[in-house]
MMTF fields as JSON, N, C-alpha, C and O atoms, coordinates in Angstrom:
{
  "mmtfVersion": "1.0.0",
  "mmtfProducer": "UNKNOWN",
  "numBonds": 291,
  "numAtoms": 292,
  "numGroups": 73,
  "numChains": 1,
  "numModels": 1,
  "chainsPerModel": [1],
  "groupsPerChain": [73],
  "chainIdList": ["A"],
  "bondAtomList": [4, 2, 8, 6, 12, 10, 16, 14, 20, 18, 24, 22, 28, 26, 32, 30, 36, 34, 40, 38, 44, 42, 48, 46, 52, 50, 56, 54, 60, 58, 64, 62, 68, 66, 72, 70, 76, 74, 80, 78, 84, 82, 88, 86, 92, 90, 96, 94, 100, 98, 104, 102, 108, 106, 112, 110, 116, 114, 120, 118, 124, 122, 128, 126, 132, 130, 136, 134, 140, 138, 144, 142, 148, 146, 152, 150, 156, 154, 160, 158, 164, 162, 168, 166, 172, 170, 176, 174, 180, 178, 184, 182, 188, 186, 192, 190, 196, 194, 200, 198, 204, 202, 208, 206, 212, 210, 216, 214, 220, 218, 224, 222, 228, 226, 232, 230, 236, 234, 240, 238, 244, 242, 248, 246, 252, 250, 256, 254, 260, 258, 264, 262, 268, 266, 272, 270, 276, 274, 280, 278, 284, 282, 288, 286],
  "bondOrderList": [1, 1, 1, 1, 1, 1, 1, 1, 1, 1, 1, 1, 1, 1, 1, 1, 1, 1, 1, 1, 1, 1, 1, 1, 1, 1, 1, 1, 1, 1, 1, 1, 1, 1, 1, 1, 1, 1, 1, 1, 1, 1, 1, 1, 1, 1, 1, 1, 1, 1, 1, 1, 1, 1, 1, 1, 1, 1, 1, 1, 1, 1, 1, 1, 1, 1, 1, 1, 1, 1, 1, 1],
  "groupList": [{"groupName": "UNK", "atomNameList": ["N", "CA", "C", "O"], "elementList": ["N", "C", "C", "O"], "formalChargeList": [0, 0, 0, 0], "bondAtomList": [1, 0, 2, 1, 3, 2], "bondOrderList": [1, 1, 2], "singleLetterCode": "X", "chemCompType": "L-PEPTIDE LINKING"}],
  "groupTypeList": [0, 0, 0, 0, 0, 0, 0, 0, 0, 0, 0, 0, 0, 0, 0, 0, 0, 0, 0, 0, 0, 0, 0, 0, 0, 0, 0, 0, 0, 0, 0, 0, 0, 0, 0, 0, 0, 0, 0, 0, 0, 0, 0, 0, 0, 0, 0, 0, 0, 0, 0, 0, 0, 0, 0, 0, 0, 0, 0, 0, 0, 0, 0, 0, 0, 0, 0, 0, 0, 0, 0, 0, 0],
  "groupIdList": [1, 2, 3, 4, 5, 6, 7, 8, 9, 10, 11, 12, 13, 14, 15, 16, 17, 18, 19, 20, 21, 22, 23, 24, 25, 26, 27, 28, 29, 30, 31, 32, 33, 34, 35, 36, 37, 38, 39, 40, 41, 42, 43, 44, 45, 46, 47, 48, 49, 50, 51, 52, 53, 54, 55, 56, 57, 58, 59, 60, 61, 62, 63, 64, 65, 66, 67, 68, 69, 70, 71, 72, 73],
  "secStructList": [7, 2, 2, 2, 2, 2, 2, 2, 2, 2, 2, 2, 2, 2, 2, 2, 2, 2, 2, 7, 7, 7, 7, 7, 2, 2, 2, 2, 2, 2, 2, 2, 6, 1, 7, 2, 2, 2, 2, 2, 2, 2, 2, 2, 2, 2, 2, 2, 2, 2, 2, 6, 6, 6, 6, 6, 6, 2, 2, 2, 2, 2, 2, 2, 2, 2, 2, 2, 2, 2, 2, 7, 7],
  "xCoordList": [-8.708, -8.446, -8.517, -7.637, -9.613, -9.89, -8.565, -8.06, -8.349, -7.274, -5.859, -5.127, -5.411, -3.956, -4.461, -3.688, -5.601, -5.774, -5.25, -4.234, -5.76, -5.746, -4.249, -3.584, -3.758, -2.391, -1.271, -0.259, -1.832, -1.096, -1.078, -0.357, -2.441, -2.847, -1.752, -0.959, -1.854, -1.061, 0.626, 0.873, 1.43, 2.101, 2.825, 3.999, 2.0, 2.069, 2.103, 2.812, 1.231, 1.316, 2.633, 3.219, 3.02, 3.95, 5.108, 5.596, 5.734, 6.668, 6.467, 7.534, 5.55, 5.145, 5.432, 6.508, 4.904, 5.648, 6.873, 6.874, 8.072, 8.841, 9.791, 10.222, 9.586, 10.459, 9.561, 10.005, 8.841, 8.147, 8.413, 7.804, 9.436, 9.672, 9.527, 10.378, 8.492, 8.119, 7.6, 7.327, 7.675, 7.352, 6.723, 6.896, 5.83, 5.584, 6.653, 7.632, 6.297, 7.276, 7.559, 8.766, 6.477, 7.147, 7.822, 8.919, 7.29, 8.099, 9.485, 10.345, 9.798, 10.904, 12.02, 13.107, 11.54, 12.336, 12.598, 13.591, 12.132, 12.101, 13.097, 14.064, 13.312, 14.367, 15.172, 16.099, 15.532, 17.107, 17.273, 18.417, 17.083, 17.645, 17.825, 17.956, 17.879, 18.004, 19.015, 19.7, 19.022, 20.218, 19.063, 17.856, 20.044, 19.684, 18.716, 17.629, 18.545, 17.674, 16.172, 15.246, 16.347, 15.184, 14.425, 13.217, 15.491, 14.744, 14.052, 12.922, 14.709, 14.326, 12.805, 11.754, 12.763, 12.045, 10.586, 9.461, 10.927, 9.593, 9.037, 7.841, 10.02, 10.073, 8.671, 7.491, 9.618, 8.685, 7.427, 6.503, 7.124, 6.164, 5.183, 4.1, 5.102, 4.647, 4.183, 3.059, 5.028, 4.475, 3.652, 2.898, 3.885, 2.935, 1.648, 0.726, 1.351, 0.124, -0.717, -1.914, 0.212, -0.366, -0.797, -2.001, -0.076, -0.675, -2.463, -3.255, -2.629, -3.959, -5.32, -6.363, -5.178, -6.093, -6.064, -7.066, -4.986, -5.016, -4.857, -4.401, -5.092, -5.68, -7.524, -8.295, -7.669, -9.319, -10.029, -11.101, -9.657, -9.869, -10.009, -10.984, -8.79, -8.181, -9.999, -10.813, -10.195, -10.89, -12.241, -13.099, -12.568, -13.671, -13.802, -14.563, -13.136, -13.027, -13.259, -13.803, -12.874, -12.751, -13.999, -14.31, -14.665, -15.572, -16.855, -17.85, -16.866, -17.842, -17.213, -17.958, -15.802, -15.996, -16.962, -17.919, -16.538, -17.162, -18.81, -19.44, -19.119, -20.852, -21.154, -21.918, -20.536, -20.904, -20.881, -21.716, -20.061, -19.752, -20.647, -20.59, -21.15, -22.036, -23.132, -23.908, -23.546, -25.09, -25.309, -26.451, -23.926, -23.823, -23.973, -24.522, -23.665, -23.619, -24.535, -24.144],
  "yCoordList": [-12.515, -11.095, -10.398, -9.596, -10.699, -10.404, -10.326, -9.387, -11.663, -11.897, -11.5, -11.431, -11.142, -10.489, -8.547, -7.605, -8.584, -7.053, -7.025, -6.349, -7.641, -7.507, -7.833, -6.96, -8.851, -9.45, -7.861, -7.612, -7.288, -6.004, -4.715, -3.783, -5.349, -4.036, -4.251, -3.387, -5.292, -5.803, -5.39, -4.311, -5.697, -5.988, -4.249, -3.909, -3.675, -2.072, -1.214, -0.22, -1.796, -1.276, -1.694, -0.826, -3.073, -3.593, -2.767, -2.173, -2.707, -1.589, -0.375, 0.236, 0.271, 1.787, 1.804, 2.372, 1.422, 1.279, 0.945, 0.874, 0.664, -0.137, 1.837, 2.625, 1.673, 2.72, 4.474, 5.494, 4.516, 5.948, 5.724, 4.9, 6.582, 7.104, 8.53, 9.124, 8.923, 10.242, 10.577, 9.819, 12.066, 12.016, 13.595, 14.322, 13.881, 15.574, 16.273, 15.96, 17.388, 18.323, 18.29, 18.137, 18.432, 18.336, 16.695, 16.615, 15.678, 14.4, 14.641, 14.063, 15.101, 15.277, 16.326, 16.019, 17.125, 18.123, 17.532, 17.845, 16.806, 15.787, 14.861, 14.783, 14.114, 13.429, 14.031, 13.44, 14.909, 15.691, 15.838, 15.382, 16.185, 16.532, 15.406, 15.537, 14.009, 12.975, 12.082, 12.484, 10.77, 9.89, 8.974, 9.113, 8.071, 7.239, 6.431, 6.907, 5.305, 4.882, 5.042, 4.261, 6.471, 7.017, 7.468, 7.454, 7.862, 8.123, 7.137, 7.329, 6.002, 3.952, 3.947, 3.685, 4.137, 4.023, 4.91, 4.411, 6.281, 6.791, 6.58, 6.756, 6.09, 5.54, 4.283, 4.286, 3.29, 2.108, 2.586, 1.948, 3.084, 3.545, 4.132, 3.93, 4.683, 5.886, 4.491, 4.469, 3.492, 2.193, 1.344, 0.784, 1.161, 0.338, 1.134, 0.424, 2.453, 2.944, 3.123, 3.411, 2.873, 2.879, 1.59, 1.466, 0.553, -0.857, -1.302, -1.986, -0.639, -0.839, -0.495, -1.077, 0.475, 1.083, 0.442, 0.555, -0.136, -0.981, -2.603, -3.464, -3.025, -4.252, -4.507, -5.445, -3.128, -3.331, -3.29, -3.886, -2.438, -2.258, -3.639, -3.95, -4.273, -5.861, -6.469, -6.919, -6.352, -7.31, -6.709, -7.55, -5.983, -5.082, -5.982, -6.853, -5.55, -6.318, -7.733, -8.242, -8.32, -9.568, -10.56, -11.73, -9.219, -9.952, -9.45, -10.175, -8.845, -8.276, -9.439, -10.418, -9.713, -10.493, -11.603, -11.857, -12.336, -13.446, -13.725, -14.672, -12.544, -12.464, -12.482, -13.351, -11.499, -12.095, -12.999, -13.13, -13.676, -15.328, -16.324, -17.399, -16.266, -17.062, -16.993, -17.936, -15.366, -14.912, -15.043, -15.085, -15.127, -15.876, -17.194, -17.519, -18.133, -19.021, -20.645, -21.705],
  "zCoordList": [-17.896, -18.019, -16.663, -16.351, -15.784, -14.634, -13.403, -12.786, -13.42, -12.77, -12.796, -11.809, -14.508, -14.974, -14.263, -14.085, -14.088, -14.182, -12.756, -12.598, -11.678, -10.278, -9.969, -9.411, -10.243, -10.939, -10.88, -10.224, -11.606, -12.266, -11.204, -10.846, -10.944, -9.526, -8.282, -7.907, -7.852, -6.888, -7.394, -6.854, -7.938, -8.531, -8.663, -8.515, -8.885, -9.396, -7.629, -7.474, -6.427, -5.507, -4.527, -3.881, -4.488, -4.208, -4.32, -3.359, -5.963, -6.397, -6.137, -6.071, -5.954, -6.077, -4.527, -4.34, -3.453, -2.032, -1.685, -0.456, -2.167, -2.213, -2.145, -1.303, -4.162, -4.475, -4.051, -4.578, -3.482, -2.932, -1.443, -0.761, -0.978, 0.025, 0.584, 1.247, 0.266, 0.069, 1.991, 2.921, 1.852, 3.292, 3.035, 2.057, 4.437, 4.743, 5.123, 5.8, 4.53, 5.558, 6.466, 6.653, 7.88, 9.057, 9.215, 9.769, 8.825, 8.529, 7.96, 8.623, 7.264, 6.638, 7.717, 8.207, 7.779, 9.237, 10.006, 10.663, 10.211, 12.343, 11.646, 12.404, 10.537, 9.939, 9.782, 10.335, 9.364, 9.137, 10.171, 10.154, 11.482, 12.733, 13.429, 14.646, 12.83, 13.639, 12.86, 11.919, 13.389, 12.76, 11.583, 11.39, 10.992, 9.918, 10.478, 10.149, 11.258, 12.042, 12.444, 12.664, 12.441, 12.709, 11.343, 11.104, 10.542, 9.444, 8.766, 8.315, 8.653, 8.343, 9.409, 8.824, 10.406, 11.197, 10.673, 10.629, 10.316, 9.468, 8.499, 8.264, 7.683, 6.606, 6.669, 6.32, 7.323, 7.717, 8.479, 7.975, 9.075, 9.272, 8.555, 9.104, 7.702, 6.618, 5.654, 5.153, 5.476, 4.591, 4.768, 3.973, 6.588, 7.69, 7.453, 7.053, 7.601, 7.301, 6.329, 6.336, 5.276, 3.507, 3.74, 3.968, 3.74, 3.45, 3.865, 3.216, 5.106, 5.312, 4.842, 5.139, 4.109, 3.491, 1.838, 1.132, 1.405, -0.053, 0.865, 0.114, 2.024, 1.86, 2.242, 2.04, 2.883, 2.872, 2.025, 2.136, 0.622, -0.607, -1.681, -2.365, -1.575, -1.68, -1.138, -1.944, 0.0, 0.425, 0.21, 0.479, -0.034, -0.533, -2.215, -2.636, -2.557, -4.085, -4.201, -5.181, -3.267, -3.328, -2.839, -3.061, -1.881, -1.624, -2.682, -2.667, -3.143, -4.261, -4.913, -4.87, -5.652, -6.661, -6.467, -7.199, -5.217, -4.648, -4.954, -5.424, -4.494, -4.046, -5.737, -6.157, -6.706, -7.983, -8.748, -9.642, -8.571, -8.619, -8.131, -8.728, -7.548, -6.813, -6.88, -6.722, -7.235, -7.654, -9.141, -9.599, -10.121, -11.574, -11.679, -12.731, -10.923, -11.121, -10.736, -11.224]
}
């Protein structure tokens, strides 16, 4: 059960980054006044910075799972 849940977690952030291209305002302004490229470029960026904060989380979890595993067993 454990594992389909995390499974799902993953799975759900993957897609949810993928199709959310959402940006700030002033992010969004500085893109309209520029070419396609650049906008790809904030884009990717804005994703590069999400990812890090849901893989320390990832490893936060993971290592709690661990330490309970081991202190169960």
């Amino acid at each position: 059960m454990f594992k389909k849940s995390i499974l799902v977690f993953f799975l759900c952030v993957i897609f949810t980054s993928k199709l959310s291209f959402s940006q700030c305002a002033m992010c969004k302004a500085v893109v309209e006044n520029g070419d396609i490229s650049m906008a790809e470029g904030v884009n990717n960026g804005i994703t590069y910075l999400m990812v890090f904060p849901y893989l320390l989380i990832g490893i936060l979890f993971f290592v709690i799972y661990r330490y309970k595993k081991k202190a169960s067993g």
